[in-house]
C-alpha positions as CSV (number, residue, x, y, z in Angstrom):
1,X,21.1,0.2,5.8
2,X,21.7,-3.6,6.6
3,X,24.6,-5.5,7.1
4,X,24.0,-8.9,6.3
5,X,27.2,-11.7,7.5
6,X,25.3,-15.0,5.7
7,X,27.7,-18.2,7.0
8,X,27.5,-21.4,4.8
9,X,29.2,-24.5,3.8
10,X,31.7,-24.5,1.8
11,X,29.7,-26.8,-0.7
12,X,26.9,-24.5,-1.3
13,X,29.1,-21.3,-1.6
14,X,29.3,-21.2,-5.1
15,X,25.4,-21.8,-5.9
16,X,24.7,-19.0,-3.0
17,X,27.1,-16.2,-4.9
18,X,25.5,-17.0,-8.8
19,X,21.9,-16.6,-6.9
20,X,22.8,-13.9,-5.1
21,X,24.2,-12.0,-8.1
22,X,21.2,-13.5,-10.4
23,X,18.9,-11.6,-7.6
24,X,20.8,-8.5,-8.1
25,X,22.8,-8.4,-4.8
26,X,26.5,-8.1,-4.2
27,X,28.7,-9.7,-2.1
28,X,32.1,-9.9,-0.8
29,X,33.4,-13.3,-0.4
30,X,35.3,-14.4,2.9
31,X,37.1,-17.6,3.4
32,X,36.6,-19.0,7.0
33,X,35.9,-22.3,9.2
34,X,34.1,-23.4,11.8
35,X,35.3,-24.6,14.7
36,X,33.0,-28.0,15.5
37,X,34.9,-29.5,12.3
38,X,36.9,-27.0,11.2
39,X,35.6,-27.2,7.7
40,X,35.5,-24.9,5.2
41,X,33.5,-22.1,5.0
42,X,32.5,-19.6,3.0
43,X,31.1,-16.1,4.8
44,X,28.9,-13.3,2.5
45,X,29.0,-9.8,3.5
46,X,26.0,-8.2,1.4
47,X,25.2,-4.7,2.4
48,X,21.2,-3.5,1.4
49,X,18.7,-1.4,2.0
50,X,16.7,-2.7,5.2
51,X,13.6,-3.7,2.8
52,X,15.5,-5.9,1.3
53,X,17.0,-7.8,4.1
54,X,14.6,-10.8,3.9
55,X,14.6,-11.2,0.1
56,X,18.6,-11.7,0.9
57,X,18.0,-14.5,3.7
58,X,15.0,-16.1,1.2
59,X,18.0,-16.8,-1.4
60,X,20.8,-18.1,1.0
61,X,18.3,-20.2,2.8
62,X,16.9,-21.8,-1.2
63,X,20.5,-23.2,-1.6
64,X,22.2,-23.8,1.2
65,X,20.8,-27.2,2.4
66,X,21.3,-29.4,5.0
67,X,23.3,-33.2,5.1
68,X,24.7,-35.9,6.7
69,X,28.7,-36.4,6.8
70,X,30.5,-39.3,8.5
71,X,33.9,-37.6,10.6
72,X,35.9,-39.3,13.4
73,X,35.6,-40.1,16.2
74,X,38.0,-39.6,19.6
75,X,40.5,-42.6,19.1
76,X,40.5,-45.4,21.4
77,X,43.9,-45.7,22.4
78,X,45.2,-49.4,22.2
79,X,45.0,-52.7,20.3
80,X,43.4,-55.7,19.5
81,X,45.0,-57.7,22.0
82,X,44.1,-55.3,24.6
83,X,40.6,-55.6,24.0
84,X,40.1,-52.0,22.8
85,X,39.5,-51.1,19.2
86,X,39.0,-47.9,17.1
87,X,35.6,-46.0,17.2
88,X,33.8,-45.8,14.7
89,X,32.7,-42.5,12.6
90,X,30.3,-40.3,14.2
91,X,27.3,-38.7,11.7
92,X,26.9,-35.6,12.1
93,X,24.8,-32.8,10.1
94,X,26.2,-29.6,8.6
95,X,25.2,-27.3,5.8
96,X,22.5,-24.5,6.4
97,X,23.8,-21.1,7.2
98,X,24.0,-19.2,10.2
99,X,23.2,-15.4,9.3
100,X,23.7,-12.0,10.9
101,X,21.9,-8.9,10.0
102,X,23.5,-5.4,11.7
103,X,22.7,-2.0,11.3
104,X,25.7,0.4,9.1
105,X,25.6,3.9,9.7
106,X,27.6,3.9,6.5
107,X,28.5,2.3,3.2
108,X,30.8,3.8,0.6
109,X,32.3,1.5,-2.7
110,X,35.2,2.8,-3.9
């Protein structure tokens, strides 16, 4: 058996969970953030049968997609008058998933 940790956005959480349940695959549902942004995430743990490890990955990676999103950037400390003013937003992208796959010498549901 697999151990799949699937790591997306918090904006495509919810379409990954009803396609991953549509395919037939459970998943417990972990809140976490990452540290570039600290933005909300969402992390899967889906335990399955080794054959069906890439079937899992093929329907995080259909809806989890990748964008654009404007965030600060370091302040410029001063004024006008000193000749120094704010920077402006950095774009950065975000979205995709980052994914684990481990081997479990055991499963049990209780």
């Amino acid at each position: 058996m697999k151990l799949i940790f699937a790591v997306v956005n918090g904006d495509d959480s919810a379409a990954v969970s009803k396609a991953l349940a549509k395919s037939g695959f459970r998943a417990t549902k972990l809140a976490s953030s990452g540290s570039f942004l600290s933005s909300g995430n969402t992390t899967f743990l889906i335990c399955v049968e080794e054959e069906q490890v890439d079937a899992v990955i093929s329907v995080v990676q259909q809806k989890c997609h990748h964008r654009k999103q404007f965030v600060p950037s370091t302040p410029t400390y001063g004024s006008p008058a000193t000749g120094q003013m704010p920077s402006m937003p950095l774009e950065v992208p975000v979205g995709g998933a980052t994914v684990f796959v481990t081997n479990i010498e055991r499963f049990e549901k209780l």
